[in-house]
C-alpha positions as CSV (number, residue, x, y, z in Angstrom):
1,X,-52.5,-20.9,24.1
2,X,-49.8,-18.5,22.9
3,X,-46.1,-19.4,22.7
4,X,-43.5,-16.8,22.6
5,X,-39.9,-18.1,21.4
6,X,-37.1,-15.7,22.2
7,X,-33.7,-15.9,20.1
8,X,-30.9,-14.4,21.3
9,X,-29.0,-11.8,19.2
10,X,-26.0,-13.0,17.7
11,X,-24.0,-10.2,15.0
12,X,-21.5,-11.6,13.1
13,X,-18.3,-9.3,13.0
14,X,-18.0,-7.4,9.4
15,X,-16.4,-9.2,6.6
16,X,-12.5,-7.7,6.4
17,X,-12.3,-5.8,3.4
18,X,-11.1,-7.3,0.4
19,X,-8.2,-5.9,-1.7
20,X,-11.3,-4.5,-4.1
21,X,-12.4,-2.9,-1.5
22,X,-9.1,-1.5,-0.3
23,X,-8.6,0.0,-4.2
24,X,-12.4,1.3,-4.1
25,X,-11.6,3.5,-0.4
26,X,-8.1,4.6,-2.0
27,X,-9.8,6.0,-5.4
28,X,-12.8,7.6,-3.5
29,X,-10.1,9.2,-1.3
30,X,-7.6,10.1,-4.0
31,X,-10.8,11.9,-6.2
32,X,-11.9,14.2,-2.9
33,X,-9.9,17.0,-4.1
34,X,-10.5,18.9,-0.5
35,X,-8.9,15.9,1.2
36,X,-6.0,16.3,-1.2
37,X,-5.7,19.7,-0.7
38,X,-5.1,19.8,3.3
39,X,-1.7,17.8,2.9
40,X,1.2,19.6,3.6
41,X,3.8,19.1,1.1
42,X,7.6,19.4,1.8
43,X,10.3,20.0,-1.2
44,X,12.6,17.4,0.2
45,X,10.8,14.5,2.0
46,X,8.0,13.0,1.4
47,X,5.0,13.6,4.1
48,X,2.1,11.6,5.2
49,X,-1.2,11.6,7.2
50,X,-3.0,8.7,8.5
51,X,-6.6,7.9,7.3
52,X,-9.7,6.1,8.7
53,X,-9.6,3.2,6.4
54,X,-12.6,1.1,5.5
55,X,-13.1,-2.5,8.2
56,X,-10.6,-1.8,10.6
57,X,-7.8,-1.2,7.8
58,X,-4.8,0.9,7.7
59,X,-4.8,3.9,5.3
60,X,-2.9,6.9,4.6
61,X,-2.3,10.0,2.2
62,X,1.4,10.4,1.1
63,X,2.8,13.5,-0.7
64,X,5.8,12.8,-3.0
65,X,8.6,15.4,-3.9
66,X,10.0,15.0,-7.3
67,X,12.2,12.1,-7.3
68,X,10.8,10.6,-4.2
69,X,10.9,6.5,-3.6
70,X,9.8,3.6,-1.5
71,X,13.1,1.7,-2.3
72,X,12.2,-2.6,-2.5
73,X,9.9,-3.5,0.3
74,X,6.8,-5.7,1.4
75,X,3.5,-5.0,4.0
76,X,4.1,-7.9,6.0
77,X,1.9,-10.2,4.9
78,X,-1.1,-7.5,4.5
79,X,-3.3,-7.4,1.2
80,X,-3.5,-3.6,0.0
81,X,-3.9,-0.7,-2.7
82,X,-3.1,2.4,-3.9
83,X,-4.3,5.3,-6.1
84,X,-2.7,8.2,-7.1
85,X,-4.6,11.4,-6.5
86,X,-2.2,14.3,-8.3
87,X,1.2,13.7,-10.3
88,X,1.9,10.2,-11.3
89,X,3.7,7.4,-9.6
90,X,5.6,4.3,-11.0
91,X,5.7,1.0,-9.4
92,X,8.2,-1.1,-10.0
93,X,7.1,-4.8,-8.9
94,X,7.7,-8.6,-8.7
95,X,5.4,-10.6,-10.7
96,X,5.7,-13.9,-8.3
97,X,4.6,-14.1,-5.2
98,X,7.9,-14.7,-2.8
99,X,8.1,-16.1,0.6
100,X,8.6,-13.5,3.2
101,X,9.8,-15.5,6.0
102,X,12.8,-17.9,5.7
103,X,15.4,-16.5,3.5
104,X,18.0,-13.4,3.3
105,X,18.9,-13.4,-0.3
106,X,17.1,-14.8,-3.4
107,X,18.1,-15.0,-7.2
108,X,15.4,-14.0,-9.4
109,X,14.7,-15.7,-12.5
110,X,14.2,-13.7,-15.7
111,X,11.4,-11.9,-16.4
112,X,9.9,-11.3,-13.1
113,X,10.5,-7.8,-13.2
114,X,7.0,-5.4,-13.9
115,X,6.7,-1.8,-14.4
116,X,3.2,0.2,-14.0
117,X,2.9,4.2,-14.5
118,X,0.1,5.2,-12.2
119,X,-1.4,8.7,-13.7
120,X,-3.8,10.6,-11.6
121,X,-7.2,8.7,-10.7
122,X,-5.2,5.1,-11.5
123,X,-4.9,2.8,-8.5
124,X,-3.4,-0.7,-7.9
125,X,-4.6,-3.6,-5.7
126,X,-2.3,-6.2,-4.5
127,X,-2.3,-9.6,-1.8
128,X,-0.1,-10.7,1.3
129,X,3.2,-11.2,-0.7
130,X,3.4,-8.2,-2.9
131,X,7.1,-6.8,-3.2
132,X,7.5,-3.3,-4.7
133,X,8.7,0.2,-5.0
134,X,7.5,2.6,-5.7
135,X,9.2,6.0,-7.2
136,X,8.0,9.6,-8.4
137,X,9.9,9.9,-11.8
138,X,9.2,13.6,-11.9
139,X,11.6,15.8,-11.5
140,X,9.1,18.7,-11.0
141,X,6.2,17.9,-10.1
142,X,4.7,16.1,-6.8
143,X,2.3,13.1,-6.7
144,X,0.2,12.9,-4.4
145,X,-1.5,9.4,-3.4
146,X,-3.7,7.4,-1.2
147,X,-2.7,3.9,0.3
148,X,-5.2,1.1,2.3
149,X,-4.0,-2.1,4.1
150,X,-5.6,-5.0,5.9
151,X,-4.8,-6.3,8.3
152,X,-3.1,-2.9,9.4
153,X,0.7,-3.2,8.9
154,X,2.0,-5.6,11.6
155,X,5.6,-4.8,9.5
156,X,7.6,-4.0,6.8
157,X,10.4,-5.9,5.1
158,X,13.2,-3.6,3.4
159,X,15.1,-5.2,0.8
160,X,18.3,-4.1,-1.5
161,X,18.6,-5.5,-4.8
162,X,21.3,-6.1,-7.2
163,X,20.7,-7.3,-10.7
164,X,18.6,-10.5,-10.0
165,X,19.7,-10.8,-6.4
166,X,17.3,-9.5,-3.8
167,X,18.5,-9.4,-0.3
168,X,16.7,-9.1,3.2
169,X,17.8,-5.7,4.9
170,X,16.0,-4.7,7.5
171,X,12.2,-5.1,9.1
172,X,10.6,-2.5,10.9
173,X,8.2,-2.6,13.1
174,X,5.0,0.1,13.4
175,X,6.7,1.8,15.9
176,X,9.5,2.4,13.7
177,X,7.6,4.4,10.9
């Protein structure tokens, strides 16, 4: 006698990708030279186009005129990276993670304050409650980068800051951007 069990097919959904992984997509993508190449540029503003990132993420390629900037922001809560394909890029960044929900102003103690250059084929990777800018320095040169996010960007904070005080300005929503 022969007995045939039959077990149904069950797929797990793919792991979301990791902020290693985020950094891995954006330095592939900032090193394909032809991908690079097809964004249009503009002397004044800076320009994007949106990318298939990897799991379901949020990715895009971002040209920077000399003395472009992000001004002080956050991803809503979204882990992501960065890499910068041509020129260079600086990041100006908060070395404590800060709450993103429940305040409109914060003091920040000394020495919170970080500063990375970014040269071509150098990339970043950060978690949920990363606040940044980031700024092309040059005044002659664009940059040209690649940027990943998961979950895709449900929002972004904007913040102004003063000294040590950092203050809640606006929050936009995908729709906005």
């Amino acid at each position: 006698m022969s007995l045939s069990l039959s077990f149904p097919l069950v797929l797990s959904p793919p792991a979301a990708p990791t902020a290693d992984d985020l950094l891995d997509f954006a330095r592939r993508a900032a090193a394909d030279a032809d991908l690079v190449s097809r964004l249009p540029l503009d002397p004044i503003g800076r320009t994007w186009v949106r990318l298939d990132g990897p799991g379901g993420s949020e990715a895009w390629l971002i040209g920077w005129p000399p003395g472009a900037e992000t001004g002080w922001h956050d991803h809503g809560g979204s882990r992501g990276a960065f890499a910068t394909a041509t020129g260079e890029l600086a990041e100006e960044s908060l070395s404590v993670p800060l709450p993103t929900d429940g305040w409109r102003s914060l003091e920040l103690a000394d020495d919170v304050d970080r500063t990375r250059r970014l040269p071509a084929g150098r990339g970043r990777a950060f978690g949920p409650h990363h606040i940044h800018q980031v700024v092309n320095a040059s005044e002659e040169q664009h940059a040209i980068s690649v940027h990943a996010y998961y979950p895709p960007l449900p929002l972004i904070r904007r913040y102004s800051r003063r000294g040590s005080l950092l203050h809640l300005e606006l929050v936009e929503s995908p729709q906005q951007w």
